[in-house]
N, CA, C and O atoms as a Maestro MAE file, in Angstrom:
{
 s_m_m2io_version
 :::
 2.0.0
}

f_m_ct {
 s_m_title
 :::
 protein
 m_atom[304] {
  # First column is atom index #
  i_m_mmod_type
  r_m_x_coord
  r_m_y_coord
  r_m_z_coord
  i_m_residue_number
  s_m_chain_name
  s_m_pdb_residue_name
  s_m_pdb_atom_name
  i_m_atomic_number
  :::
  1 25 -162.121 -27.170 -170.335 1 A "UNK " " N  " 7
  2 3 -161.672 -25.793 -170.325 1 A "UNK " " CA " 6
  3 2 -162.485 -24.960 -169.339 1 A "UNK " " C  " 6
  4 15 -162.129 -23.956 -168.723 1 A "UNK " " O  " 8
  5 25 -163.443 -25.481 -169.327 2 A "UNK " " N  " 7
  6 3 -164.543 -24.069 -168.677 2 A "UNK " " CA " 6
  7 2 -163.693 -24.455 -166.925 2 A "UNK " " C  " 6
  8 15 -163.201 -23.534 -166.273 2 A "UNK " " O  " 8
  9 25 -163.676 -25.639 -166.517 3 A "UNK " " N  " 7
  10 3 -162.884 -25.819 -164.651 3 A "UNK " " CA " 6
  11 2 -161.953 -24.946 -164.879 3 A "UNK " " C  " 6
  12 15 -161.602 -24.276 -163.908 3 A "UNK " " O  " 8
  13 25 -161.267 -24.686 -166.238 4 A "UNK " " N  " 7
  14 3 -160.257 -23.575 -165.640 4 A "UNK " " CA " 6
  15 2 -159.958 -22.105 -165.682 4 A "UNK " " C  " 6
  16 15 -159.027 -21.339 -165.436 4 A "UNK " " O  " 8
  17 25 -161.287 -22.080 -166.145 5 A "UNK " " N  " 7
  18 3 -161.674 -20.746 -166.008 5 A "UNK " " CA " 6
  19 2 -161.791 -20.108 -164.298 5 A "UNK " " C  " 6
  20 15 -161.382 -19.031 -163.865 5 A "UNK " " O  " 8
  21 25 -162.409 -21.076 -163.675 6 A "UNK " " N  " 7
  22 3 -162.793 -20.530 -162.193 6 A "UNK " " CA " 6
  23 2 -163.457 -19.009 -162.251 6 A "UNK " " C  " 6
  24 15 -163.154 -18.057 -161.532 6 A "UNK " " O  " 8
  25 25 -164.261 -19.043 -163.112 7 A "UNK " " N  " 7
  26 3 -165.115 -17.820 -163.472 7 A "UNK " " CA " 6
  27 2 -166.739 -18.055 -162.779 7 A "UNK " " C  " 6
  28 15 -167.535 -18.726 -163.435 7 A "UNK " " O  " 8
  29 25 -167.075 -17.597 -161.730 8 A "UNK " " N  " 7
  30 3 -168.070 -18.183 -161.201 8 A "UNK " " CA " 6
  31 2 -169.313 -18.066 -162.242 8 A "UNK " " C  " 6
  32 15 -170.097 -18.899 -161.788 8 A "UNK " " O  " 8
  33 25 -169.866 -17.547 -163.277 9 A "UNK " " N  " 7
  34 3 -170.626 -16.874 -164.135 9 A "UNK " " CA " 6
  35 2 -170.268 -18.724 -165.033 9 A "UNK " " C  " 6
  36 15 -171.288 -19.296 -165.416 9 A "UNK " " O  " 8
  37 25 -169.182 -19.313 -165.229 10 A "UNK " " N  " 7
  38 3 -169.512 -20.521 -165.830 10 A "UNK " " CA " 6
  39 2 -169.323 -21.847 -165.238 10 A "UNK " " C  " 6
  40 15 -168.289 -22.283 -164.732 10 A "UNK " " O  " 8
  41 25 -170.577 -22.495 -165.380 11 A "UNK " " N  " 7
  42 3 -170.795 -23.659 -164.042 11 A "UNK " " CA " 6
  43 2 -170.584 -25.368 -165.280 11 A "UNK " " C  " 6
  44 15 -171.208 -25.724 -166.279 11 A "UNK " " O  " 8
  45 25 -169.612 -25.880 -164.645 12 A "UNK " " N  " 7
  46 3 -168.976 -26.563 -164.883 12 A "UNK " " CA " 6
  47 2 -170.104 -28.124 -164.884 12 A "UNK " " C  " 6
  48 15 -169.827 -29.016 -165.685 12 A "UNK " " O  " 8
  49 25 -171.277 -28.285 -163.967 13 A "UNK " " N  " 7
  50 3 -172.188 -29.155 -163.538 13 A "UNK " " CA " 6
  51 2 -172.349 -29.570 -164.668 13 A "UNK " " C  " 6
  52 15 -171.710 -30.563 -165.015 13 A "UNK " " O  " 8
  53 25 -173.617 -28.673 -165.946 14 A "UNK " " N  " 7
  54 3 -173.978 -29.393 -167.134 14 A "UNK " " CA " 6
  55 2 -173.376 -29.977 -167.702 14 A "UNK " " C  " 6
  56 15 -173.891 -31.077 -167.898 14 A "UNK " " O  " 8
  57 25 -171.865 -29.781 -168.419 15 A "UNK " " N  " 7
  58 3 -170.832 -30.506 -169.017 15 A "UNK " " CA " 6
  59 2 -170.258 -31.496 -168.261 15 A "UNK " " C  " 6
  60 15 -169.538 -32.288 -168.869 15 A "UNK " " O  " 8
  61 25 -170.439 -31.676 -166.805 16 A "UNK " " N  " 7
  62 3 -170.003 -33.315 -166.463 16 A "UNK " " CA " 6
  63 2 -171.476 -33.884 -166.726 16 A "UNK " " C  " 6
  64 15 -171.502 -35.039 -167.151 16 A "UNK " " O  " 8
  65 25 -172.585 -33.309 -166.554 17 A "UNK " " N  " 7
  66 3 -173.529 -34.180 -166.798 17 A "UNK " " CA " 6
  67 2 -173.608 -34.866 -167.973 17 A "UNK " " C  " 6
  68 15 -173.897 -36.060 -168.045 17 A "UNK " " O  " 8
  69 25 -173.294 -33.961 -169.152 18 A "UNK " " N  " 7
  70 3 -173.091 -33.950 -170.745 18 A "UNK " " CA " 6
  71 2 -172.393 -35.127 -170.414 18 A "UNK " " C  " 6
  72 15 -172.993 -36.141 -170.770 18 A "UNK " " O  " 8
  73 25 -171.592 -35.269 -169.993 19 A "UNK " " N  " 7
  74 3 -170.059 -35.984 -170.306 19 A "UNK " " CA " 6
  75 2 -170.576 -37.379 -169.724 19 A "UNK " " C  " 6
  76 15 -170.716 -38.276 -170.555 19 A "UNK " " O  " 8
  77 25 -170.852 -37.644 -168.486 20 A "UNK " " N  " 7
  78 3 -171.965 -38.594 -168.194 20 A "UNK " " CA " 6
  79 2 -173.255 -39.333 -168.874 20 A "UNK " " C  " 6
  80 15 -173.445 -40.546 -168.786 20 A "UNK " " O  " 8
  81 25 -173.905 -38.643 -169.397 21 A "UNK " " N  " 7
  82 3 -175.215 -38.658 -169.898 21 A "UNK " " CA " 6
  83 2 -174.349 -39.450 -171.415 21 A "UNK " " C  " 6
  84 15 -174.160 -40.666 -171.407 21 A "UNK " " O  " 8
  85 25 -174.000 -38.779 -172.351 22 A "UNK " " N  " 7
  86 3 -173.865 -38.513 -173.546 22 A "UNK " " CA " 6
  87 2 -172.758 -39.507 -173.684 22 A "UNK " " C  " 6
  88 15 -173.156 -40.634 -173.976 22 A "UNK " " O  " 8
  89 25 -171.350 -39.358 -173.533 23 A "UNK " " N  " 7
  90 3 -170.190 -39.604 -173.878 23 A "UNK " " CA " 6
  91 2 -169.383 -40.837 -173.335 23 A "UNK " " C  " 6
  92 15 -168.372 -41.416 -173.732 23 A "UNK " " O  " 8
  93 25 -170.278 -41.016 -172.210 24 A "UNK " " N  " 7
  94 3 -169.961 -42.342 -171.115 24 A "UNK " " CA " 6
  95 2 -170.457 -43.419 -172.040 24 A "UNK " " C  " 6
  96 15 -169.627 -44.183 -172.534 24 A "UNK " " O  " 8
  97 25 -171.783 -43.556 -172.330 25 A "UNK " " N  " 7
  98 3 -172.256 -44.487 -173.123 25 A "UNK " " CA " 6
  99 2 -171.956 -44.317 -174.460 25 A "UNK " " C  " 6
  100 15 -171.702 -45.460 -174.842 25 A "UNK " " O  " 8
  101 25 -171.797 -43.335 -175.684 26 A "UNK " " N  " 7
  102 3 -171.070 -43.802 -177.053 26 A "UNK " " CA " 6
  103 2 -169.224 -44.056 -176.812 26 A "UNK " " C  " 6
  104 15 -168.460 -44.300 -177.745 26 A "UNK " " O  " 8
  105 25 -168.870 -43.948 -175.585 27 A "UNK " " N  " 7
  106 3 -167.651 -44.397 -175.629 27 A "UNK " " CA " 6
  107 2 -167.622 -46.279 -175.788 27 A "UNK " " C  " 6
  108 15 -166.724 -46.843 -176.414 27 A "UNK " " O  " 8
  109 25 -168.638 -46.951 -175.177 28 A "UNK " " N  " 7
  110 3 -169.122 -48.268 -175.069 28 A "UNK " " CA " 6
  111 2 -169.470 -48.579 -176.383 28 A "UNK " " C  " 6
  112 15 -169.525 -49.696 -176.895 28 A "UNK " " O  " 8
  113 25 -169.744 -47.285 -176.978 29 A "UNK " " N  " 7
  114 3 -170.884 -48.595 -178.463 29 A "UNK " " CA " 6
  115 2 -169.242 -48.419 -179.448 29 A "UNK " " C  " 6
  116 15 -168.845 -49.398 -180.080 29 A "UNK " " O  " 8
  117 25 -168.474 -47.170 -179.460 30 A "UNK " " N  " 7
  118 3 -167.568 -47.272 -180.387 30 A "UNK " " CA " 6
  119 2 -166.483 -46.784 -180.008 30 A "UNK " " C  " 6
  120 15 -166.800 -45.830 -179.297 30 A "UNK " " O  " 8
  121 25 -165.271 -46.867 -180.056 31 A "UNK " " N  " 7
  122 3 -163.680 -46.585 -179.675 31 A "UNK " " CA " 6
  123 2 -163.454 -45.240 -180.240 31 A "UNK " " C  " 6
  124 15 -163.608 -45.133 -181.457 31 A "UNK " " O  " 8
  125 25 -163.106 -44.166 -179.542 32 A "UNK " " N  " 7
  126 3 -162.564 -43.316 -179.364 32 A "UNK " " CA " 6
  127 2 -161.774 -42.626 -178.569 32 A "UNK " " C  " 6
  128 15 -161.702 -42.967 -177.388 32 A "UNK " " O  " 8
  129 25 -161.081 -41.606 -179.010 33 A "UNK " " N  " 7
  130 3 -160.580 -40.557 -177.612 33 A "UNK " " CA " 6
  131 2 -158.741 -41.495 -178.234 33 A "UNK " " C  " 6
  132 15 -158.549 -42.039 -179.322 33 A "UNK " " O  " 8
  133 25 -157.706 -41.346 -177.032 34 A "UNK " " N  " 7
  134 3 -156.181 -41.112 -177.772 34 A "UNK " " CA " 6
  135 2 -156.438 -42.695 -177.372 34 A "UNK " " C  " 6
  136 15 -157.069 -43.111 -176.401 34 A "UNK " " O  " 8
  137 25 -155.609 -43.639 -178.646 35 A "UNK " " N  " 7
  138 3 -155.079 -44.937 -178.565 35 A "UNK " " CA " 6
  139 2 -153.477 -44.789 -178.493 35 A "UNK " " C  " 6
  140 15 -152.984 -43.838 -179.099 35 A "UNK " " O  " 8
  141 25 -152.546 -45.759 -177.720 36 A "UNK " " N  " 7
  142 3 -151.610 -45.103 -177.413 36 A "UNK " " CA " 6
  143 2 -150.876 -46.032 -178.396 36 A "UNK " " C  " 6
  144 15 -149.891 -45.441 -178.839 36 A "UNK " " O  " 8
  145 25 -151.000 -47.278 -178.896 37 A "UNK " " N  " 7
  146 3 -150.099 -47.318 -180.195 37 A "UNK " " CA " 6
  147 2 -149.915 -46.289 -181.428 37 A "UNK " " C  " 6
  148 15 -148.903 -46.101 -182.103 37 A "UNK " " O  " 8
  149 25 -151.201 -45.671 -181.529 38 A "UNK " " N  " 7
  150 3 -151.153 -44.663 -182.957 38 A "UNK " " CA " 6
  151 2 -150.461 -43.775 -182.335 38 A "UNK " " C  " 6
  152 15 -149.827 -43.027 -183.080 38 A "UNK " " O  " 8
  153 25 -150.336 -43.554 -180.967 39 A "UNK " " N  " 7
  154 3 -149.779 -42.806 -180.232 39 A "UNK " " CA " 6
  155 2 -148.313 -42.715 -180.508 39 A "UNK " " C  " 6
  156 15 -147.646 -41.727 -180.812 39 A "UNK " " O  " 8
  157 25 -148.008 -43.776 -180.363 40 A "UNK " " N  " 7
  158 3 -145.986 -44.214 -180.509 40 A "UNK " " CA " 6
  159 2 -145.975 -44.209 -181.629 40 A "UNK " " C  " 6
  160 15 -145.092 -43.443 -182.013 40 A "UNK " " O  " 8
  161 25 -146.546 -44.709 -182.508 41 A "UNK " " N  " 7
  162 3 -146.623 -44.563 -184.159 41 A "UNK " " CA " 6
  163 2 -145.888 -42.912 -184.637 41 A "UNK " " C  " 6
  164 15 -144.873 -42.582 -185.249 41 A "UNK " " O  " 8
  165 25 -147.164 -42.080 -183.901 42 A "UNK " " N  " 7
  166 3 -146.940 -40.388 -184.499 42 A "UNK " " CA " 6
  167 2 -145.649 -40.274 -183.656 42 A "UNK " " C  " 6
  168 15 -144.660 -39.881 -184.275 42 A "UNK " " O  " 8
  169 25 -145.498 -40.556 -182.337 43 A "UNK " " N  " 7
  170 3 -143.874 -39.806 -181.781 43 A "UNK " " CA " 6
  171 2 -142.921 -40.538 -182.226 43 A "UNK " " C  " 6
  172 15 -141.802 -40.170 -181.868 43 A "UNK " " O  " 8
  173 25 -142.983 -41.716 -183.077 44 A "UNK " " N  " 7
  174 3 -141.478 -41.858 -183.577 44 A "UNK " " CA " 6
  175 2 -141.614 -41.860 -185.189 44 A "UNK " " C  " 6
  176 15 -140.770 -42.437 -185.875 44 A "UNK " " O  " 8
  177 25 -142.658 -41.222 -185.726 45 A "UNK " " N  " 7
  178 3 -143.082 -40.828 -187.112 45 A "UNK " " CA " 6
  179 2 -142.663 -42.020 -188.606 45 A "UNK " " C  " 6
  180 15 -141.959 -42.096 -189.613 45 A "UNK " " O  " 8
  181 25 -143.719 -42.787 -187.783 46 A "UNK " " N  " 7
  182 3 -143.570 -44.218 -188.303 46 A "UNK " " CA " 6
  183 2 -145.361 -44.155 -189.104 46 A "UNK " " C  " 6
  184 15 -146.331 -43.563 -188.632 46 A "UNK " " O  " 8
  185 25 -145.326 -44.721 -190.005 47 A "UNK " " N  " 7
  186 3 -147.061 -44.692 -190.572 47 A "UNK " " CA " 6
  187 2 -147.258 -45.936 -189.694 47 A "UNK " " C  " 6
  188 15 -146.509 -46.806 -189.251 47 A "UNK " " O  " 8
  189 25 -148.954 -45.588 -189.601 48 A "UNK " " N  " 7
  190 3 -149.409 -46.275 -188.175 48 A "UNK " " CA " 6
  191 2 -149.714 -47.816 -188.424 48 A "UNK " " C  " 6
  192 15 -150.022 -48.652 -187.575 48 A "UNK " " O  " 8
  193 25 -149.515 -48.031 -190.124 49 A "UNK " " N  " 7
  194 3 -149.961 -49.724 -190.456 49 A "UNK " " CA " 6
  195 2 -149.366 -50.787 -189.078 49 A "UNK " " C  " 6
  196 15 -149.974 -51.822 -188.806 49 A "UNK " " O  " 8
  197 25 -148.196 -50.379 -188.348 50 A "UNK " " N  " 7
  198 3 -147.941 -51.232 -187.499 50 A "UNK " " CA " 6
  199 2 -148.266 -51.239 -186.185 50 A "UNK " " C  " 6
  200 15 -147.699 -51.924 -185.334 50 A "UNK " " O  " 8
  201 25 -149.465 -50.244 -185.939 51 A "UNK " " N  " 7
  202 3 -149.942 -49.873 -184.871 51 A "UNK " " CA " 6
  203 2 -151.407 -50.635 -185.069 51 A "UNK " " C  " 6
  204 15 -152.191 -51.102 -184.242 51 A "UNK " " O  " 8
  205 25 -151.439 -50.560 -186.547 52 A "UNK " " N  " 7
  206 3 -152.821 -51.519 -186.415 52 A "UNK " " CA " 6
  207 2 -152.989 -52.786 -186.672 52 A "UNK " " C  " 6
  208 15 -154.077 -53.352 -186.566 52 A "UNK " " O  " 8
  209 25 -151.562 -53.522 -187.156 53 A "UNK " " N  " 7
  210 3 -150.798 -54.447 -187.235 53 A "UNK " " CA " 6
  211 2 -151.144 -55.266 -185.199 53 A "UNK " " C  " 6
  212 15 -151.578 -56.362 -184.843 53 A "UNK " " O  " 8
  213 25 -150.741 -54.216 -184.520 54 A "UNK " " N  " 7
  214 3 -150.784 -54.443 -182.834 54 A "UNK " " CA " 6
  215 2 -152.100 -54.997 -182.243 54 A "UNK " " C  " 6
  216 15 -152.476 -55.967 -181.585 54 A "UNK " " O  " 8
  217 25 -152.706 -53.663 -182.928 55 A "UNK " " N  " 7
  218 3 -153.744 -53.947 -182.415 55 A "UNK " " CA " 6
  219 2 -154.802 -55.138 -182.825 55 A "UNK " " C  " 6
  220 15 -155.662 -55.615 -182.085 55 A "UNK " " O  " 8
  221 25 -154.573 -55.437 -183.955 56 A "UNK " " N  " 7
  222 3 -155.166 -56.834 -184.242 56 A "UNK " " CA " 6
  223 2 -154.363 -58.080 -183.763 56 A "UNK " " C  " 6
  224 15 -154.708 -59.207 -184.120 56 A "UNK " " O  " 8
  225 25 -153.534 -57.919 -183.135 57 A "UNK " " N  " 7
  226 3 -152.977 -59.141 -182.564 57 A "UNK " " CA " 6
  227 2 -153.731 -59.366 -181.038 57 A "UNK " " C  " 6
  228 15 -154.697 -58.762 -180.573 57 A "UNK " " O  " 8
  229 25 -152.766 -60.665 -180.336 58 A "UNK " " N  " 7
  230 3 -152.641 -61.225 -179.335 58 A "UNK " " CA " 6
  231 2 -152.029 -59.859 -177.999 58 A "UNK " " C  " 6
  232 15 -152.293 -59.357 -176.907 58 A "UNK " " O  " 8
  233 25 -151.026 -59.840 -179.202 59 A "UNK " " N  " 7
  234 3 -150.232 -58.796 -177.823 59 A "UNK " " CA " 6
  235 2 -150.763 -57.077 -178.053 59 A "UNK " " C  " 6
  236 15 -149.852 -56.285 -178.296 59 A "UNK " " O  " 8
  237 25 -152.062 -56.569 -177.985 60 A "UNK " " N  " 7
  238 3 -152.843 -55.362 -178.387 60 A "UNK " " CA " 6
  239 2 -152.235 -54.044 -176.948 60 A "UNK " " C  " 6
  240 15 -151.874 -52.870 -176.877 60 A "UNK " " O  " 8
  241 25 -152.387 -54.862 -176.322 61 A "UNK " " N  " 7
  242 3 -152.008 -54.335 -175.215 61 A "UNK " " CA " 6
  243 2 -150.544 -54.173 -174.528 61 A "UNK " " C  " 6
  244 15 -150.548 -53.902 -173.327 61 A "UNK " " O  " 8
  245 25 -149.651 -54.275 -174.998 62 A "UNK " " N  " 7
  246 3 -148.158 -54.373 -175.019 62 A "UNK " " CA " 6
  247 2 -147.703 -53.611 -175.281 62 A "UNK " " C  " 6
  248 15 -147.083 -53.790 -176.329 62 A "UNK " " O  " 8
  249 25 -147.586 -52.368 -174.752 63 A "UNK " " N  " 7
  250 3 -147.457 -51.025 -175.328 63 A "UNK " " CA " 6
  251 2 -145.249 -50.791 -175.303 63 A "UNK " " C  " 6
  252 15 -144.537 -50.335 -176.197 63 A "UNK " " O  " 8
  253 25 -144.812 -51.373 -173.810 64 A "UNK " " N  " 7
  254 3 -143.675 -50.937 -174.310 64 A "UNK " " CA " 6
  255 2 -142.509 -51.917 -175.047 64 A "UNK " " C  " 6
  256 15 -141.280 -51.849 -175.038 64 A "UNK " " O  " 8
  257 25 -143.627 -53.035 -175.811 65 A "UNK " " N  " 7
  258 3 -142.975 -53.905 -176.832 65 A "UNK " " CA " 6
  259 2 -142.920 -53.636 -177.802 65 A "UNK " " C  " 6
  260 15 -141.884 -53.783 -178.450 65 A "UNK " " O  " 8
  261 25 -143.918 -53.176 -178.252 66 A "UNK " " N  " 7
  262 3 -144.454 -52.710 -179.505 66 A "UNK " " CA " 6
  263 2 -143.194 -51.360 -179.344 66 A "UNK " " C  " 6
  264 15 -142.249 -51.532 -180.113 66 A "UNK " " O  " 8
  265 25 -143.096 -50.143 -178.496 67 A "UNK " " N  " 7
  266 3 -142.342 -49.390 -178.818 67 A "UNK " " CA " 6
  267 2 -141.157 -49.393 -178.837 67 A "UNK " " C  " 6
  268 15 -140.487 -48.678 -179.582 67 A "UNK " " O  " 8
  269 25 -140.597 -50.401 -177.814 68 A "UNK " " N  " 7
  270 3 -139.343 -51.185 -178.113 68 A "UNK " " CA " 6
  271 2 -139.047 -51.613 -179.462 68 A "UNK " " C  " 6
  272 15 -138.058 -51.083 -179.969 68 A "UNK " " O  " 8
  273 25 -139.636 -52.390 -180.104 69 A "UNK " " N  " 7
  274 3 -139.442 -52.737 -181.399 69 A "UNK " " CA " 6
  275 2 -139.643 -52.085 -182.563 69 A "UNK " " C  " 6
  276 15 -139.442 -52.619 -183.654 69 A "UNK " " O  " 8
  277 25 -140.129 -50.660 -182.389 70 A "UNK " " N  " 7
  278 3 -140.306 -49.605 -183.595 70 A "UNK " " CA " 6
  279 2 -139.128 -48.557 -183.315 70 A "UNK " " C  " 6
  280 15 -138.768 -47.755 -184.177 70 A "UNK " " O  " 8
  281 25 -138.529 -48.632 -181.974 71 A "UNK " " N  " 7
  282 3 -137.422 -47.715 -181.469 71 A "UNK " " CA " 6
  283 2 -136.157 -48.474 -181.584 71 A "UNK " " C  " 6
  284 15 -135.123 -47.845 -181.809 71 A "UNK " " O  " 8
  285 25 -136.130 -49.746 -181.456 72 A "UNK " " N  " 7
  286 3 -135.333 -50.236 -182.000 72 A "UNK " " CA " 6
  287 2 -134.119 -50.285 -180.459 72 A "UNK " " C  " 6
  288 15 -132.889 -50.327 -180.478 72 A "UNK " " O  " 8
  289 25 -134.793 -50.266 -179.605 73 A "UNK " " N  " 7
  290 3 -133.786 -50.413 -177.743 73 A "UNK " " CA " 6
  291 2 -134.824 -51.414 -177.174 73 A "UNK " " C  " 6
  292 15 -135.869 -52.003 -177.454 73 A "UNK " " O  " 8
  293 25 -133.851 -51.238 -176.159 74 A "UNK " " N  " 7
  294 3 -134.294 -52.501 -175.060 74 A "UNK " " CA " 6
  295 2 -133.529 -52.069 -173.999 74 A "UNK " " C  " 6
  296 15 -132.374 -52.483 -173.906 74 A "UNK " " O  " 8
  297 25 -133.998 -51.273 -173.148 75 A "UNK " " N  " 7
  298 3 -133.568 -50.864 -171.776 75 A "UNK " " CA " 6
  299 2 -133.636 -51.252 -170.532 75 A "UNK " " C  " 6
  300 15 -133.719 -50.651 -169.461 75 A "UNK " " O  " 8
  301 25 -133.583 -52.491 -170.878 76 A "UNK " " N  " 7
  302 3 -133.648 -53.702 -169.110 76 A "UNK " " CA " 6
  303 2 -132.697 -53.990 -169.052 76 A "UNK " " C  " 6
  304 15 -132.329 -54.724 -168.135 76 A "UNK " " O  " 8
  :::
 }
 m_bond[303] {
  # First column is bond index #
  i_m_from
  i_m_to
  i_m_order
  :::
  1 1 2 1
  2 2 3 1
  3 3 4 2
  4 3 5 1
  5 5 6 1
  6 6 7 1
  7 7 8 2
  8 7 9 1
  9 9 10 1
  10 10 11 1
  11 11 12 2
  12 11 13 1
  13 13 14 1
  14 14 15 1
  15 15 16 2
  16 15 17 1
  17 17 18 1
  18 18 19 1
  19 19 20 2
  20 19 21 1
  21 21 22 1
  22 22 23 1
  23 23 24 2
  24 23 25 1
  25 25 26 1
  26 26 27 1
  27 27 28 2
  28 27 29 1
  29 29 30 1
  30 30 31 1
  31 31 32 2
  32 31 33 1
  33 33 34 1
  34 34 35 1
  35 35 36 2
  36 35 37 1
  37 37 38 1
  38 38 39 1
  39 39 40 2
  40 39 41 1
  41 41 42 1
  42 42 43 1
  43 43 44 2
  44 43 45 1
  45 45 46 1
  46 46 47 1
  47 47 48 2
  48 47 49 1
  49 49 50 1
  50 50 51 1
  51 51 52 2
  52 51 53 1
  53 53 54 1
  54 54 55 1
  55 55 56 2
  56 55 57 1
  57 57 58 1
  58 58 59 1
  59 59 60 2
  60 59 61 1
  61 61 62 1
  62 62 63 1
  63 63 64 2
  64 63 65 1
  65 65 66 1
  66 66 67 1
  67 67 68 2
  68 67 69 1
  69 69 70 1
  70 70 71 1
  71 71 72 2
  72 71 73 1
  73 73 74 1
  74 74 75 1
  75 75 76 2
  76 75 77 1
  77 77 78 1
  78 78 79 1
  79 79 80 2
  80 79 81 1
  81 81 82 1
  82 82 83 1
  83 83 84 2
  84 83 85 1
  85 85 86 1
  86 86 87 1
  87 87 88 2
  88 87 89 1
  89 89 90 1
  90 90 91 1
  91 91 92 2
  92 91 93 1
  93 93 94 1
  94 94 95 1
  95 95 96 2
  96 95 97 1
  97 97 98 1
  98 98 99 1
  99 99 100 2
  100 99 101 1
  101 101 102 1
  102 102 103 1
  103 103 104 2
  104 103 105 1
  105 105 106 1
  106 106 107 1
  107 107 108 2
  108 107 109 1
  109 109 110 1
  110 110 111 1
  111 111 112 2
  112 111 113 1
  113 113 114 1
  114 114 115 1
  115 115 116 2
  116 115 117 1
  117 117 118 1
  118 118 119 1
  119 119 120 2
  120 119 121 1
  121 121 122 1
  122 122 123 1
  123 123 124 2
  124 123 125 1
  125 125 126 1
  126 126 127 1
  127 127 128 2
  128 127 129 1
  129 129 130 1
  130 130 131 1
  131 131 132 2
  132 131 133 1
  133 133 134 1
  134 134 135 1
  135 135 136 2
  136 135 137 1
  137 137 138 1
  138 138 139 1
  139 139 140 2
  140 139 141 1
  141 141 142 1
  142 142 143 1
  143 143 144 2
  144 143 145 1
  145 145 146 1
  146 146 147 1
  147 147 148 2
  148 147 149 1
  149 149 150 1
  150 150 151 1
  151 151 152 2
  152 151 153 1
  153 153 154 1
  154 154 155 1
  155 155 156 2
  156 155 157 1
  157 157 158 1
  158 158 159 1
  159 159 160 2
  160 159 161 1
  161 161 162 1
  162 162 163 1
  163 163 164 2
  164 163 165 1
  165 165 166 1
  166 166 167 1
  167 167 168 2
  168 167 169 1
  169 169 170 1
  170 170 171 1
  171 171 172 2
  172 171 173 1
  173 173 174 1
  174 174 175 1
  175 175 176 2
  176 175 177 1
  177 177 178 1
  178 178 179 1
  179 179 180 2
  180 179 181 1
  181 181 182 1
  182 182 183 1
  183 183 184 2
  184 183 185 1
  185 185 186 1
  186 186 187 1
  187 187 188 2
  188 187 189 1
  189 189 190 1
  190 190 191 1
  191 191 192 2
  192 191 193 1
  193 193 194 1
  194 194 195 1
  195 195 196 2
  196 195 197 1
  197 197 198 1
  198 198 199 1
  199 199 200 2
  200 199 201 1
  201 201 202 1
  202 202 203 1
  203 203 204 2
  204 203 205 1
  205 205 206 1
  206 206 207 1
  207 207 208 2
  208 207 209 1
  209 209 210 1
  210 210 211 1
  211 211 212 2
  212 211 213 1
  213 213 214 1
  214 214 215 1
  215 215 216 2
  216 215 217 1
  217 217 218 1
  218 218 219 1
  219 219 220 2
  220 219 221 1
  221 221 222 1
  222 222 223 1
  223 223 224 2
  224 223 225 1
  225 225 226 1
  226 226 227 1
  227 227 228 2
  228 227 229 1
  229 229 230 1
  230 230 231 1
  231 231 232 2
  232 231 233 1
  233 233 234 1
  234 234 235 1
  235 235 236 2
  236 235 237 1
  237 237 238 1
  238 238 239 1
  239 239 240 2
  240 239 241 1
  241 241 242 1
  242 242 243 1
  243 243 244 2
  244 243 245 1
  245 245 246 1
  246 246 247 1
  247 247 248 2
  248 247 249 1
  249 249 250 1
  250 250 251 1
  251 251 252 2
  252 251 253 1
  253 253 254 1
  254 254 255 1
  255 255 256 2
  256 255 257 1
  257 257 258 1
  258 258 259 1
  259 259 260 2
  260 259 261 1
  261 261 262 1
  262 262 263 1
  263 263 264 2
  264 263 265 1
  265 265 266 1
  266 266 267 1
  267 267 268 2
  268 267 269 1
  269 269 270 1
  270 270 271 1
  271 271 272 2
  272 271 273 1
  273 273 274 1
  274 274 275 1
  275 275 276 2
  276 275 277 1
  277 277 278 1
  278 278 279 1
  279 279 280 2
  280 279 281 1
  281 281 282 1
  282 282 283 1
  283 283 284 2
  284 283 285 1
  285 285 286 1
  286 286 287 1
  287 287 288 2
  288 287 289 1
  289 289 290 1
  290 290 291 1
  291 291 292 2
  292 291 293 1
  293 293 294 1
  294 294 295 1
  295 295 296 2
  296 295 297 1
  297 297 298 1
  298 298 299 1
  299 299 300 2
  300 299 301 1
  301 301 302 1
  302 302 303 1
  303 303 304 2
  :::
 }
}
């Protein structure tokens, strides 16, 4: 938020440092920030058991299979 301020009075430097320093490395020790199966889960308002169903599989990373098969198309 503060880059879009363009308010010269707030300097944007410390918070990439923050973001560097701080957030770069607990992103490594533990998973956070948007996963995009829970993701398709909430936009087609499905409870997410099959998002974590995904993600413990083989195919974790298969994002427009997984939404293919909760949407119920196949557009190829």
């Amino acid at each position: 938020m503060i880059g879009f301020l363009k308010n010269p009075k707030y300097d944007i430097r410390p918070v990439l440092d923050l973001i560097s320093k701080e957030y770069v490395p607990l992103r490594d020790k533990m998973e956070w920030g948007y996963i995009i199966p829970y993701a398709i889960t909430g936009i087609l308002d499905e409870h997410p058991k099959s998002a974590i169903a995904l993600r413990e599989s083989d195919k974790k990373d298969n994002y427009r299979e997984f939404y293919e098969s909760l949407a119920g198309t196949d557009l190829d």
